[in-house]
N, C-alpha and C positions, 0 to 999 in steps of 0.2 A: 434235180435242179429246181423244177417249180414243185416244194414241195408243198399239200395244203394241210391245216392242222381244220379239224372243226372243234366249237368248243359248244358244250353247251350251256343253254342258259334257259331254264327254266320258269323264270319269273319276269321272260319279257315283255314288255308291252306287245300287243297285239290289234292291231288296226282294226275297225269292227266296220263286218261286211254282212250284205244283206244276205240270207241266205233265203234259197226254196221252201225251208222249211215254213217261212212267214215266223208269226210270233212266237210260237214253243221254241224252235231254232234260237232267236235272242234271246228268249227267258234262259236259255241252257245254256248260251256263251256269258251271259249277266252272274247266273251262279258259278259257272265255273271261274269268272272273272275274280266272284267274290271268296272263294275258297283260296286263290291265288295272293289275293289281299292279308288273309290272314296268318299267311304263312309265312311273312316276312317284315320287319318291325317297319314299315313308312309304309305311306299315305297311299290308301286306298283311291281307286278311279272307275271304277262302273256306279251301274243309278243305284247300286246298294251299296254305298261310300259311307257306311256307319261312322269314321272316323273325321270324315267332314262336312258333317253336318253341323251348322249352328247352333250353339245353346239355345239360345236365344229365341224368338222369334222376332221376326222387325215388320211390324205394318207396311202395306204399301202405300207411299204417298204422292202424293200431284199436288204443283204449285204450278196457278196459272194466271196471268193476267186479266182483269177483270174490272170493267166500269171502274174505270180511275183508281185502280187498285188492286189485291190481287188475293186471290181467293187459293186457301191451302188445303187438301180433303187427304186426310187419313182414315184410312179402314180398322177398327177396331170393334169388331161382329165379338157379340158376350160379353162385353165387357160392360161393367156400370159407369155411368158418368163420374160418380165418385171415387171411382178408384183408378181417374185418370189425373194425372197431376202434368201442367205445362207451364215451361221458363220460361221468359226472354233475357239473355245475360250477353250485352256485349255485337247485339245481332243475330246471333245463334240462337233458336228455338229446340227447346229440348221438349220431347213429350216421350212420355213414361206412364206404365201402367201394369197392373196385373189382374188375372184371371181367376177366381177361384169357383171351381164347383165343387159338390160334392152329395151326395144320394145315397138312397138305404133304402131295399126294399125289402120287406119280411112278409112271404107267403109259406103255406104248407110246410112250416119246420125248417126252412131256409131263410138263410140272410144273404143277402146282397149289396156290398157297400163299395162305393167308386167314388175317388178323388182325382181331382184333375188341378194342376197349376200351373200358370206359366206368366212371367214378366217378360216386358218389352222397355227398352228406351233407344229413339232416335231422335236425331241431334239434326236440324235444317240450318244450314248458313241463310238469310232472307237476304233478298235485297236492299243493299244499303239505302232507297229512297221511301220506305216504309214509315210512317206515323206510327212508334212502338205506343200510344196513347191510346191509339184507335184499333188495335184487338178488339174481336169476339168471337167467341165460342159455342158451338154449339153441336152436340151428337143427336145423331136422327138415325134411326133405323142402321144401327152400328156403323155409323160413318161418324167420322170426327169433322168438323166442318169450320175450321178459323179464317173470319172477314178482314182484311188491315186495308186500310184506305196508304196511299201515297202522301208524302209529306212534300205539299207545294214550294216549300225553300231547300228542299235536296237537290235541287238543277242549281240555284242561284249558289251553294257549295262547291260546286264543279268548277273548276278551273282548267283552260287551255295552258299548257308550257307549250314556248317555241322553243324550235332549238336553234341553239348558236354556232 
């Protein structure tokens, strides 16, 4: 009458629990996680998710209010000022850039040569009472650092509706 069938399933998720072991213990649920990943065509989920990881890299930014205006800070460590290029189109700030290094070193009958590349663009909506006139820019010590003052007739734009 109550019969049970079990099925199995192989490829289920699996809740991740602390074990005794401390850290070997999770490095050895994280690989085993990650062998499980590959063995099935969709999207991988432990910290060794090769298949979602961004292209890309995207700066971290802050925008914050500041002395009658509002001060924007992007991180962009290696990079040159000049191969940082920034919008304003429409209120959206876009800022774009890329990285290149590259090295050679020849000792004792060897060579050694390393490239590295990588671009970034992220896209900020600013607040609509921003003076797009009063931009500046400035990188310091790999920090990207753009000043905009407020536009004193963005309030007198504002309008109340009542409703009826």
């Amino acid at each position: 009458m109550n019969e049970q069938t079990t099925i199995s399933a192989p490829h289920a998720r699996r809740a991740i629990e602390v074990k005794p072991e401390g850290p070997i213990g999770w490095l050895r649920d994280e690989i085993d996680r990650l062998f499980d990943d590959f063995s099935v065509n969709r999207p991988a989920r432990g910290i060794f998710a090769f298949p979602g990881l961004p292209r890309d890299a995207s700066p971290a930014v802050e925008l914050v209010e500041k002395d009658g205006g509002y001060r924007l800070t992007v991180e962009v460590p290696g990079i040159n000022e000049k191969d940082i290029d920034i919008e304003l189109a429409e209120g959206v700030l876009t800022i774009s850039g890329e990285k290149r290094e590259e090295s050679e070193t020849k000792e004792s009958g060897y060579l050694i040569s390393e490239r590295s590349y990588g671009a970034f663009r992220r896209q900020v909506t600013l607040p609509a009472d921003i003076d797009p006139d009063s931009l500046e820019a400035k990188v310091c010590d790999g920090v990207l650092r753009l000043d905009m003052k407020k536009d004193k007739t963005a309030a007198s734009k504002t309008r109340k509706i009542a409703i009826s």
